[in-house]
N, C-alpha and C positions, 0 to 999 in steps of 0.2 A: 907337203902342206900340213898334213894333220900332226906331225911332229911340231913346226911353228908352232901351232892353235893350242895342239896342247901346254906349250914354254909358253904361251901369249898369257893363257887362263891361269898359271900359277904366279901371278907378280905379287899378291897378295897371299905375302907371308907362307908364301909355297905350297900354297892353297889354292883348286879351283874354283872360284866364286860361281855357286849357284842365280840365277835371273828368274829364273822361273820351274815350277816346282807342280806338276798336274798328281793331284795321289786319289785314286781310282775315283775318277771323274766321270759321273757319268750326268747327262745331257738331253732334259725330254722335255718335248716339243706339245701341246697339247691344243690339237686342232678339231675346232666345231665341226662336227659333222650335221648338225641341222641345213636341210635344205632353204633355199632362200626363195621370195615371189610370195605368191599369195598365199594370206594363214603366218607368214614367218614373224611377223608381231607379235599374234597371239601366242607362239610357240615360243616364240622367245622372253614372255610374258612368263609362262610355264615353267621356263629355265629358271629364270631368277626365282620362283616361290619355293624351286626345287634344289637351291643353292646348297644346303645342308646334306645335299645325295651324295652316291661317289658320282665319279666323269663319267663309266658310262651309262649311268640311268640319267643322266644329263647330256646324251650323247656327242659325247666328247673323246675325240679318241688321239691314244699315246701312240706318239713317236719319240721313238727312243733312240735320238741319233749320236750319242756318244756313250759309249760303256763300258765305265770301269779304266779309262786309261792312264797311266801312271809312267812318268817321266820325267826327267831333270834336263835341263836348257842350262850355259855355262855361260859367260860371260867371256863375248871373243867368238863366240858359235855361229857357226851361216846353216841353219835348219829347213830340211824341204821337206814340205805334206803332201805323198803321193796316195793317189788310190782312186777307183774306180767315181764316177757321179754319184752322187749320193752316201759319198763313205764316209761322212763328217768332216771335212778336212776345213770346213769354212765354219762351220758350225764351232770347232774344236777353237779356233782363231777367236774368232767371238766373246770366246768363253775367256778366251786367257785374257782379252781386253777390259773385262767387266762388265760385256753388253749382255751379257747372259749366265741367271741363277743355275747353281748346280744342283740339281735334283739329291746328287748322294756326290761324295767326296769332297775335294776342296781344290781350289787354285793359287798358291801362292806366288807373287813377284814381289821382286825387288826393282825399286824407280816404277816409272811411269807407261805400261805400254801405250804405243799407237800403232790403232788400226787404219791400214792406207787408206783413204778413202773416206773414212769418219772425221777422223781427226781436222783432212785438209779438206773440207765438203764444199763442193763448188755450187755455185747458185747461179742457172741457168739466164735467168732476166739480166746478172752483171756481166761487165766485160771481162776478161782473162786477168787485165792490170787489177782488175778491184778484187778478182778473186785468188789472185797472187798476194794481196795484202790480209786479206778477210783468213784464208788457209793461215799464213805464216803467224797472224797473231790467235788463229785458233788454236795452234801448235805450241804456244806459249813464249813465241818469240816475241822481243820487242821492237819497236816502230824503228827504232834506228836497225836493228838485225835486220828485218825484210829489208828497209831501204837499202842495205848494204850487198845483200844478196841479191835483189832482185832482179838484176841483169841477167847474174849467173845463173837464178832462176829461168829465166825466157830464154837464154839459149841454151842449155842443159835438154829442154824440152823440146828443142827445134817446129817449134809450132809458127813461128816466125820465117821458117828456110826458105816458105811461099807467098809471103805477103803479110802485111803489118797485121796478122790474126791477134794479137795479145788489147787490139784496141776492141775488137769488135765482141758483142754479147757472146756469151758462152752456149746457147743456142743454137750458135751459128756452127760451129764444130761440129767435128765427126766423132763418133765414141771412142775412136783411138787417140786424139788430138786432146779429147778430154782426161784420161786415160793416164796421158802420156805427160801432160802437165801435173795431174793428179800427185804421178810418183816425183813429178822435179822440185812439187812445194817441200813433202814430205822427206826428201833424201837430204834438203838444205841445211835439215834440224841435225843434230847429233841425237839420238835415241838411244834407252836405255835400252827399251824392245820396241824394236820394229817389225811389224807385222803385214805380208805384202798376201794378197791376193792375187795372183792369176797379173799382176800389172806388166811383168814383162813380155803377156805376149802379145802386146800391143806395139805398134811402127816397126820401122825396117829392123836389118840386121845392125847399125849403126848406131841407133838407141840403144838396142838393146845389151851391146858391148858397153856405151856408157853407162848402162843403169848399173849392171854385173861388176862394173871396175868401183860405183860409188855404195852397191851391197862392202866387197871386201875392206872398202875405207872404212866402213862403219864399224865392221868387227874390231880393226884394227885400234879403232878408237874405242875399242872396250862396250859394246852395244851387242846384241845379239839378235837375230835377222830370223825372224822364220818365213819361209815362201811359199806359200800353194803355186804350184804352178801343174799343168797338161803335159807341159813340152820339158822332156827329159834331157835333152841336151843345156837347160838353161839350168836346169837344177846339177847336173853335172859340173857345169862350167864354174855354178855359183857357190852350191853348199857342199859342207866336209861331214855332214850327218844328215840323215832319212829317218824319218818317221812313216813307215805306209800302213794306213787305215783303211778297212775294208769292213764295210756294213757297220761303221761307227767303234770296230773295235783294233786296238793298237797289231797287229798281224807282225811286225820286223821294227826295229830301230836297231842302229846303227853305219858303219861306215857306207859314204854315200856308193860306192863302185860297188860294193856287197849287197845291198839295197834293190838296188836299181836291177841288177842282176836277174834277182829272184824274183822281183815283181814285171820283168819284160816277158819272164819264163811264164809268169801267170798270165798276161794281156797276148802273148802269141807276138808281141811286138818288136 
């Protein structure tokens, strides 16, 4: 496989096309520490006269959840983000989206990232049909695309396998059902970067073989896929490179069986 990916990445003029490009990126979070309840007006009152202070005489304190990490993404790449709770791996997603300033270094991409779940953001009070439309033209498609895809949408998703669900409010769903449609808007797109969180370990084993079969289409079509995912057989199954991040700093990249390897050695798993 990594023989293909690598022939895949050089069609342009025998060159690997770069997608995305992190150079020592680092990622800080800066969280109020003022207590809330009674007085927290006046305190916060205090805050603003005090604006000209540093953070923490404004008691404000730094979280520093990415640091320094530097990276190249290629075009044709299926990329997994492993590493313990809290080791930035969603935070790092984020960043490459544009949902989040870099404190020090830079993010460059080529096209357009989407991040799952932003991009295609479902709105609880609609039904699933309106939030199949509302996602697909969030995503930049147009009215004839969703129309055209939509079916393939609603059963991709099998939210339907038990009953006409795609009529009913989104409300009414289970967090995997929402989940699970989330990723069926999102995969319909062709994407330059596709950015998945944690989506495939939602529904059975069944989904989850189609989701893994419409990751690889994507690469194939010249897109580049990064996954957070828990579950190490899915990031096996799915991606040809590893990124594992631990305490917000880059610890291993490289081939995914190499990877995986050395960081089961570190979880005992």
């Amino acid at each position: 496989m990594a023989e293909r990916d690598r022939d895949h990445d050089t069609r342009d003029g025998g060159q690997r096309v770069p997608t995305v490009i992190a150079d020592e990126l680092h990622i800080v979070y800066r969280v109020n520490g003022a207590k809330t309840g009674r007085g927290s007006a006046t305190a916060a009152l205090g805050r603003i006269l005090r604006r000209g202070s540093d953070d923490a005489a404004r008691g404000v304190r730094k979280v520093h959840a990415v640091k320094g990490v530097s990276f190249t993404a290629y075009r044709g790449e299926a990329i997994g983000l492993i590493g313990s709770n809290g080791s930035g791996k969603s935070t790092l997603l984020r960043a490459i989206a544009g949902l989040l300033p870099a404190e020090k270094g830079r993010v460059y991409t080529d096209g357009q990232p989407s991040l799952l779940g932003v991009n295609a953001a479902l709105m609880n009070d609609l039904t699933g049909e309106r939030n199949v439309i509302l996602g697909g033209l969030a995503m930049g498609m147009s009215r004839e695309e969703v129309r055209s895809r939509y079916q393939e949408i609603v059963d991709f998703s099998g939210i339907n396998e038990k009953g006409d669900f795609i009529t009913l409010p989104m409300r009414t769903y289970s967090s995997g059902m929402a989940a699970r449609l989330r990723f069926s808007i999102a995969a319909a797109k062709d994407h330059d970067v596709l950015l998945i969180d944690e989506a495939l370990a939602t529904g059975d084993r069944k989904f989850q073989m189609r989701s893994e079969a419409r990751i690889r289409e994507l690469r194939e079509e010249a897109g580049t896929v990064f996954l957070v995912s828990h579950n190490n057989k899915s990031i096996r199954d799915t991606c040809d490179r590893v990124l594992w991040l631990e305490r917000g700093e880059l610890r291993m990249d490289g081939p995914t069986g190499e990877v995986l390897k050395e960081y089961e050695k570190f979880t005992g798993k």
